[in-house]
mmCIF file of the N, C-alpha and C atoms, coordinates in Angstrom:
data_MODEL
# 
_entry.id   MODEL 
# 
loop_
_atom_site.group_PDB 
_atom_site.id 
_atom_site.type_symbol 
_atom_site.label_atom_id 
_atom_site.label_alt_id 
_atom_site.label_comp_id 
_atom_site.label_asym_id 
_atom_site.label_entity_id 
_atom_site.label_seq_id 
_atom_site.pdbx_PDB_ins_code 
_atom_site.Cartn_x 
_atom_site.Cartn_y 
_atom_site.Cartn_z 
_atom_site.occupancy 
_atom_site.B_iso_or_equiv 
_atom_site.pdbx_formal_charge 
_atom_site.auth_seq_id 
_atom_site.auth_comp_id 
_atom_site.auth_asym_id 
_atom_site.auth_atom_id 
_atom_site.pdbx_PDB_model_num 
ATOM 1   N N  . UNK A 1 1  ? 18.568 -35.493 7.643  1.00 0.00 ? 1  UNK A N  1 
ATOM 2   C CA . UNK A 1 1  ? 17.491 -35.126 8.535  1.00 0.00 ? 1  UNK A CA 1 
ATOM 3   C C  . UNK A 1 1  ? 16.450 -34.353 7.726  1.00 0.00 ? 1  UNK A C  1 
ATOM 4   N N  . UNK A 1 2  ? 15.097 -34.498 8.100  1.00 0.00 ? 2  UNK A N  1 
ATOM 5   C CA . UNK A 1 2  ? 14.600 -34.118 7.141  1.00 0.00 ? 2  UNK A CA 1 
ATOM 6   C C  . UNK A 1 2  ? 13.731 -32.795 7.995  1.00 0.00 ? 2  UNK A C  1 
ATOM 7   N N  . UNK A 1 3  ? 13.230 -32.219 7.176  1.00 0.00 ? 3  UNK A N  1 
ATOM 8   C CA . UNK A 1 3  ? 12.594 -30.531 7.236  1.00 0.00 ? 3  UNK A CA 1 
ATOM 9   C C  . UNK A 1 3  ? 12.005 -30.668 8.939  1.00 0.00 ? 3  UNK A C  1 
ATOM 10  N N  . UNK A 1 4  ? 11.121 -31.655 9.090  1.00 0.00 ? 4  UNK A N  1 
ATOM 11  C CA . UNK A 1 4  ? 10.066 -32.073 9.610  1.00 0.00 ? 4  UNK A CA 1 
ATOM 12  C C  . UNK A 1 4  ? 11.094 -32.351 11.389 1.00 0.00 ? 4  UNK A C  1 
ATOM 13  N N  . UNK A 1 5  ? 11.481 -33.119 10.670 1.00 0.00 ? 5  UNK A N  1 
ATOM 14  C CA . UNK A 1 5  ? 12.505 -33.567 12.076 1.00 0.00 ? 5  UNK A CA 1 
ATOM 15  C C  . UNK A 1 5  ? 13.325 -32.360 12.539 1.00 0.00 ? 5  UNK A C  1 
ATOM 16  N N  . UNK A 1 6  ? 13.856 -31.676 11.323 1.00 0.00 ? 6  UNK A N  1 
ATOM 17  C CA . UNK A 1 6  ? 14.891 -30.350 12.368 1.00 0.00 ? 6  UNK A CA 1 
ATOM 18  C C  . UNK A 1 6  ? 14.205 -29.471 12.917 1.00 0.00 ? 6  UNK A C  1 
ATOM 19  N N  . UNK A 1 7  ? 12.922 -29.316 12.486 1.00 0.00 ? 7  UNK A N  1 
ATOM 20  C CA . UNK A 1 7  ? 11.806 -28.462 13.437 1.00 0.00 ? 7  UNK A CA 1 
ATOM 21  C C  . UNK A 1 7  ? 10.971 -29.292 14.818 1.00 0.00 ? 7  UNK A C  1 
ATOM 22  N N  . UNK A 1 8  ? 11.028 -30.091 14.955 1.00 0.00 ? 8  UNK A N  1 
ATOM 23  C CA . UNK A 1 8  ? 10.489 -31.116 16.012 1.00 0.00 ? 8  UNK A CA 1 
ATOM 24  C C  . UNK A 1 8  ? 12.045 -30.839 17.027 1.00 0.00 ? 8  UNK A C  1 
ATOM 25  N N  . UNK A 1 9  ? 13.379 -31.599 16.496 1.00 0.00 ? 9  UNK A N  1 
ATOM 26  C CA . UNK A 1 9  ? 14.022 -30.939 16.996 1.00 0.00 ? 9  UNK A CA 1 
ATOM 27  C C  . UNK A 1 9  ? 14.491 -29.864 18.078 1.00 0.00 ? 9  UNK A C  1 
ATOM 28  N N  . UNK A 1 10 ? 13.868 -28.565 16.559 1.00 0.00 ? 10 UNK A N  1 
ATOM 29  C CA . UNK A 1 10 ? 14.629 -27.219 17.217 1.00 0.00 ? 10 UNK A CA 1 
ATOM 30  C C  . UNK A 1 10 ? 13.374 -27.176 18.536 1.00 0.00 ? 10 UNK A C  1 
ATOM 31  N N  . UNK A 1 11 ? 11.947 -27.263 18.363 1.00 0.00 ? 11 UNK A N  1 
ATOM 32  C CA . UNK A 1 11 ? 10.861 -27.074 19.297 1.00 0.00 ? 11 UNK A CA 1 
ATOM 33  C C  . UNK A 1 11 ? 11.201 -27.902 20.625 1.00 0.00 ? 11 UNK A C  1 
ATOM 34  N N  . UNK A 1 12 ? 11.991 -28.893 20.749 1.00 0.00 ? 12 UNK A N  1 
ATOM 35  C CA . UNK A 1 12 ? 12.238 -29.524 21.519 1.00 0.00 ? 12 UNK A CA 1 
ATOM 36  C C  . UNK A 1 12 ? 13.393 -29.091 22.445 1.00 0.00 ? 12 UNK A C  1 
ATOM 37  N N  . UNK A 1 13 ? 14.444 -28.138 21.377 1.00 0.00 ? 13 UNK A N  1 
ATOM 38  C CA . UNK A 1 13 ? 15.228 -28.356 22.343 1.00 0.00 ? 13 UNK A CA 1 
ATOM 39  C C  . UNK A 1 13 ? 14.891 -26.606 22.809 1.00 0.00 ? 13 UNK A C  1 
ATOM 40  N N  . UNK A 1 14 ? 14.072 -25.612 22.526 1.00 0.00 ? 14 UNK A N  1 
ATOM 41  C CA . UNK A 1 14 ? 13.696 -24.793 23.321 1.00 0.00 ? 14 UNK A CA 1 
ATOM 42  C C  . UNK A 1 14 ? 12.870 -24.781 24.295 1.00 0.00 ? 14 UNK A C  1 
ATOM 43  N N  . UNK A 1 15 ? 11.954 -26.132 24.183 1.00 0.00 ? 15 UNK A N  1 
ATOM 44  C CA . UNK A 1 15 ? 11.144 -26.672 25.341 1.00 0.00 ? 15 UNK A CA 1 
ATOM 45  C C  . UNK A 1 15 ? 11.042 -27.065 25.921 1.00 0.00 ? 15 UNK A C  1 
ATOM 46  N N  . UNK A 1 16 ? 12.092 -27.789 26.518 1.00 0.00 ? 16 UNK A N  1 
ATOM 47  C CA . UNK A 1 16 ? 12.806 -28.284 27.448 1.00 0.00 ? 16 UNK A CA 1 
ATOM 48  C C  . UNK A 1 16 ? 13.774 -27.864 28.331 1.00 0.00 ? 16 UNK A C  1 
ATOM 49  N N  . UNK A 1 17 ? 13.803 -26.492 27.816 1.00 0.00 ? 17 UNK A N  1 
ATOM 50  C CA . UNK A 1 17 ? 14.981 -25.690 28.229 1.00 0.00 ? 17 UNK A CA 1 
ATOM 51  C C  . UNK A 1 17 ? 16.679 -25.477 28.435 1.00 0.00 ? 17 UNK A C  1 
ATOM 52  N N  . UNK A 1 18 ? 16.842 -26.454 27.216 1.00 0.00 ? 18 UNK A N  1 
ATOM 53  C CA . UNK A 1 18 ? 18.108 -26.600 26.889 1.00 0.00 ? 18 UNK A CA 1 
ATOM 54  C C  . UNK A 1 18 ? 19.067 -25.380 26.202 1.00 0.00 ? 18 UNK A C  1 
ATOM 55  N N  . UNK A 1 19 ? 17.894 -24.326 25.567 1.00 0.00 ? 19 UNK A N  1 
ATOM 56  C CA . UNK A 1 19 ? 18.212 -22.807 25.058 1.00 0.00 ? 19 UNK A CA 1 
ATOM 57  C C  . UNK A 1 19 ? 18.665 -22.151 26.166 1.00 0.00 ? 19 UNK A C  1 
ATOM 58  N N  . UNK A 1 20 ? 18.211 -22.159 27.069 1.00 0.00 ? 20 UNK A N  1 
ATOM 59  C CA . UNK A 1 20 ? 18.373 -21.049 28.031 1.00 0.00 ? 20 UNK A CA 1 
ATOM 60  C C  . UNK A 1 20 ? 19.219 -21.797 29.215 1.00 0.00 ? 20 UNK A C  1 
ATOM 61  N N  . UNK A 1 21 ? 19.618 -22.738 29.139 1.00 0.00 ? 21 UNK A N  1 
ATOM 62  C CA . UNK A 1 21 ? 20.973 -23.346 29.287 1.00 0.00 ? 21 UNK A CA 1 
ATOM 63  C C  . UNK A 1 21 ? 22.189 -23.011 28.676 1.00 0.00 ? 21 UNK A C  1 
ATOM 64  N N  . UNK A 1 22 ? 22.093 -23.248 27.602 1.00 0.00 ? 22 UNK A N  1 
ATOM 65  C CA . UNK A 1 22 ? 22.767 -22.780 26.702 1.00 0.00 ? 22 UNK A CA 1 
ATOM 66  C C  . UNK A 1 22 ? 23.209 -21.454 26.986 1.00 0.00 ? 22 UNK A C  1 
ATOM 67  N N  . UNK A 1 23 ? 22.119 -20.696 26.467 1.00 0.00 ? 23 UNK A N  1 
ATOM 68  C CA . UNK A 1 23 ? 22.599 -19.179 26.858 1.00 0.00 ? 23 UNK A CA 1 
ATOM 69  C C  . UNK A 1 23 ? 22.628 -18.714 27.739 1.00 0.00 ? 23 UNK A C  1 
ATOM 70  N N  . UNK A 1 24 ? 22.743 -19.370 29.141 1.00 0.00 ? 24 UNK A N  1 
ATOM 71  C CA . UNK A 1 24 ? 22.927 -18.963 30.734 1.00 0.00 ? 24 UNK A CA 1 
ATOM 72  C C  . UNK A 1 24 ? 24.594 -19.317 30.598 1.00 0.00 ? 24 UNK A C  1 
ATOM 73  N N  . UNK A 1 25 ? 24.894 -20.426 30.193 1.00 0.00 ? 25 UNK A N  1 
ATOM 74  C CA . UNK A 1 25 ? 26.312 -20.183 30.352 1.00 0.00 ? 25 UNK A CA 1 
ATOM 75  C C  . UNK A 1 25 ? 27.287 -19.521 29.805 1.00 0.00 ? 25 UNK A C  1 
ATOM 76  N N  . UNK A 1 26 ? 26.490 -18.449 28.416 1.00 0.00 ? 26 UNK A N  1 
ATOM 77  C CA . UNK A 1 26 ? 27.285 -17.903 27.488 1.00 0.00 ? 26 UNK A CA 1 
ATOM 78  C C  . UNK A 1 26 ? 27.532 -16.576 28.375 1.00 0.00 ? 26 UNK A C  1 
ATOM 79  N N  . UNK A 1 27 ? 26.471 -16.016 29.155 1.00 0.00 ? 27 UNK A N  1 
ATOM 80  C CA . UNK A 1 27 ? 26.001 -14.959 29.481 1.00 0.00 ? 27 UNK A CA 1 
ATOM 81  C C  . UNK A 1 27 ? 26.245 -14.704 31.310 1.00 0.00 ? 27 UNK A C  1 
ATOM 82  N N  . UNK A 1 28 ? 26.505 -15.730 31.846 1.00 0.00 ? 28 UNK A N  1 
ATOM 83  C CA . UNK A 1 28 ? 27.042 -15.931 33.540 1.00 0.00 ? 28 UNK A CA 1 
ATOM 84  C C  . UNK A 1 28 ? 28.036 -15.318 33.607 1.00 0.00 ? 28 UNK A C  1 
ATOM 85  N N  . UNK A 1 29 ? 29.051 -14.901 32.573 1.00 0.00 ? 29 UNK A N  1 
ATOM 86  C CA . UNK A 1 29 ? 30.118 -14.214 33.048 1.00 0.00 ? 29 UNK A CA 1 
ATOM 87  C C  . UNK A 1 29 ? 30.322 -13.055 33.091 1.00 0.00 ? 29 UNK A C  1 
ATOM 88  N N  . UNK A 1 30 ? 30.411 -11.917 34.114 1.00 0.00 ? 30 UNK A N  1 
ATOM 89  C CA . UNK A 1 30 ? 30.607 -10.403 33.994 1.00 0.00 ? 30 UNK A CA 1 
ATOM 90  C C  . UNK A 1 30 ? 31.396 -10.438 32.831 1.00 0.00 ? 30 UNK A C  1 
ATOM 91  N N  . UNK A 1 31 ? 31.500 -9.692  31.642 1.00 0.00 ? 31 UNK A N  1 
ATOM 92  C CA . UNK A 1 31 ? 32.392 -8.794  31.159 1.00 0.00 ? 31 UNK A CA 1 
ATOM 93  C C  . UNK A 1 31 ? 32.479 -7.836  30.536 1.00 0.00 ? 31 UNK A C  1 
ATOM 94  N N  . UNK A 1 32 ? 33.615 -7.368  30.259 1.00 0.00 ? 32 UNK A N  1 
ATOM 95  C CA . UNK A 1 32 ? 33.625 -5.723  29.438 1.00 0.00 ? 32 UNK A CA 1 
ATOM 96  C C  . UNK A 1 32 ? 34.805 -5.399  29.378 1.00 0.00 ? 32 UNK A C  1 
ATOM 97  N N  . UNK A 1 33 ? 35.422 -5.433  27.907 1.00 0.00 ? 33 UNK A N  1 
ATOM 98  C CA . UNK A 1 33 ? 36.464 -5.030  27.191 1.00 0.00 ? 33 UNK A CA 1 
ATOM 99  C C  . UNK A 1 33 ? 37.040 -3.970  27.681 1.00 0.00 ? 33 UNK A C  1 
ATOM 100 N N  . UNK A 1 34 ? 36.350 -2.753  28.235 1.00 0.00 ? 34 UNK A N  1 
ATOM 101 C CA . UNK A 1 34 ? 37.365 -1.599  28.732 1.00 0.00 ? 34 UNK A CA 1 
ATOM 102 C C  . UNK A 1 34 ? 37.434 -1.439  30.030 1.00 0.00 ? 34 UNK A C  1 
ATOM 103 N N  . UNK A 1 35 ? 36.857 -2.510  30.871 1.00 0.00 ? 35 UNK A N  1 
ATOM 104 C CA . UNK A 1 35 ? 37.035 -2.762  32.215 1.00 0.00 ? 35 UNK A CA 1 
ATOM 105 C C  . UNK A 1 35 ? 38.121 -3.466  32.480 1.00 0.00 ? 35 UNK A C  1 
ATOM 106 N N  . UNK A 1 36 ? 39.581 -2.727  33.270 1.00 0.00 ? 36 UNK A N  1 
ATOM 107 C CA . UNK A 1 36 ? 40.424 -3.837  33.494 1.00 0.00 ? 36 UNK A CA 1 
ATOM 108 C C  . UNK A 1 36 ? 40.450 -4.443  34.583 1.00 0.00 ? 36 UNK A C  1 
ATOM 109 N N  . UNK A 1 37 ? 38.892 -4.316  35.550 1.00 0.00 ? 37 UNK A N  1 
ATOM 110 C CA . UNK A 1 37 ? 39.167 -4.671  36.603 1.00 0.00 ? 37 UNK A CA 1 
ATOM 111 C C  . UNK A 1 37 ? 38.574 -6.520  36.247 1.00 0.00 ? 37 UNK A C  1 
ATOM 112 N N  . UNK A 1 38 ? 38.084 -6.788  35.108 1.00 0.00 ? 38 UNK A N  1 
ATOM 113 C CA . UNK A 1 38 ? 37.434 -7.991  35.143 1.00 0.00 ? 38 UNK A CA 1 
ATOM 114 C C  . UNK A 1 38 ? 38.211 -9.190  34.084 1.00 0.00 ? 38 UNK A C  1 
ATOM 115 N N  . UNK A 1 39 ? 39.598 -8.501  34.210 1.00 0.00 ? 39 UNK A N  1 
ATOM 116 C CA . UNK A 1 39 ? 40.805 -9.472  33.470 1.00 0.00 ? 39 UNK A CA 1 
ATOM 117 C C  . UNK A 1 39 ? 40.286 -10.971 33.227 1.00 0.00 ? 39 UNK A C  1 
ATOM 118 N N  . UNK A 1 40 ? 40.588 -11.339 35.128 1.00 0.00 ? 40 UNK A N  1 
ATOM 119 C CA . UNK A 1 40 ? 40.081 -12.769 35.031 1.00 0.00 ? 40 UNK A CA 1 
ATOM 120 C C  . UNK A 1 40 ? 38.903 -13.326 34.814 1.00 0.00 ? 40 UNK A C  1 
ATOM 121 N N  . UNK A 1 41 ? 37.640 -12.812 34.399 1.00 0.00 ? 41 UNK A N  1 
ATOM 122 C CA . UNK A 1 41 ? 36.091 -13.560 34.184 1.00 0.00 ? 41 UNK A CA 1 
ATOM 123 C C  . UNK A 1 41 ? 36.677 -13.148 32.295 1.00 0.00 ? 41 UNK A C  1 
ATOM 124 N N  . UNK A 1 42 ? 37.024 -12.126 31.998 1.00 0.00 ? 42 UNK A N  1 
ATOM 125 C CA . UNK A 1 42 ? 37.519 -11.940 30.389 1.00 0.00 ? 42 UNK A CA 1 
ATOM 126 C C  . UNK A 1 42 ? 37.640 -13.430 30.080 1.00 0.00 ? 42 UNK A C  1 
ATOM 127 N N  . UNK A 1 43 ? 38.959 -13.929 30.711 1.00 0.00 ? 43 UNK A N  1 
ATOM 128 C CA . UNK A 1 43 ? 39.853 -15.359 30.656 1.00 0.00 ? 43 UNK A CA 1 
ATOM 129 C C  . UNK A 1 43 ? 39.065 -16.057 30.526 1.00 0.00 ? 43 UNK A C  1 
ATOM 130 N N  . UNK A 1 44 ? 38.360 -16.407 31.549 1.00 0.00 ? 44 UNK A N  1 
ATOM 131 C CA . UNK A 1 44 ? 37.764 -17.497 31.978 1.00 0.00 ? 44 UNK A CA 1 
ATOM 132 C C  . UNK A 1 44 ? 36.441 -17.779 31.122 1.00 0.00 ? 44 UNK A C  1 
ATOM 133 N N  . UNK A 1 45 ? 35.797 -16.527 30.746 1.00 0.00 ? 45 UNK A N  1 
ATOM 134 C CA . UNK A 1 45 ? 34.650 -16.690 29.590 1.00 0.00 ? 45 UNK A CA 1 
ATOM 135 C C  . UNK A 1 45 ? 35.178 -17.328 28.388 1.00 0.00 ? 45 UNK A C  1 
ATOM 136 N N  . UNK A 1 46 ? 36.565 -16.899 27.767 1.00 0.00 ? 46 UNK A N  1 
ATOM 137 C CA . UNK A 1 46 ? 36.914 -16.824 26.045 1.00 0.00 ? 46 UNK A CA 1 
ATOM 138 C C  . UNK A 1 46 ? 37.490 -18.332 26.895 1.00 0.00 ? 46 UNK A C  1 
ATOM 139 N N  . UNK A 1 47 ? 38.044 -19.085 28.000 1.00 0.00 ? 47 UNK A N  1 
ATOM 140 C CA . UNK A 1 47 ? 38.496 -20.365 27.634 1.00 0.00 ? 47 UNK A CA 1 
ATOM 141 C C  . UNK A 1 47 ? 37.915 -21.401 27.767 1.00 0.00 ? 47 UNK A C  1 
ATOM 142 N N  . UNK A 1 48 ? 36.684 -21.156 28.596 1.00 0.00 ? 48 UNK A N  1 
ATOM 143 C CA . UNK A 1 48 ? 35.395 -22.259 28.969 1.00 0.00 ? 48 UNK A CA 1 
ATOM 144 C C  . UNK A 1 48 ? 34.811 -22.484 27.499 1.00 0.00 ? 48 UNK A C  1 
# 
């Protein structure tokens, strides 16, 4: 792939909104390591 194309690419796939797809599903899950009330979203984040 060349220079030209992985930047057409990357512009594409933030412009379309495939980034913030992306990072909506990284980020949808409550959590926090010293919270034990959120065991199961913990789980469910690290196995999705």
């Amino acid at each position: 792939m060349s220079r030209e194309s992985a930047i057409t690419r990357a512009e594409h796939f933030f412009d379309n909104g495939s980034l913030f797809e992306l990072l909506a599903g990284r980020i949808a899950h409550p959590t926090g390591s010293q919270n034990k009330d959120v065991k199961i979203e913990m789980r469910t984040y690290l196995t999705e």
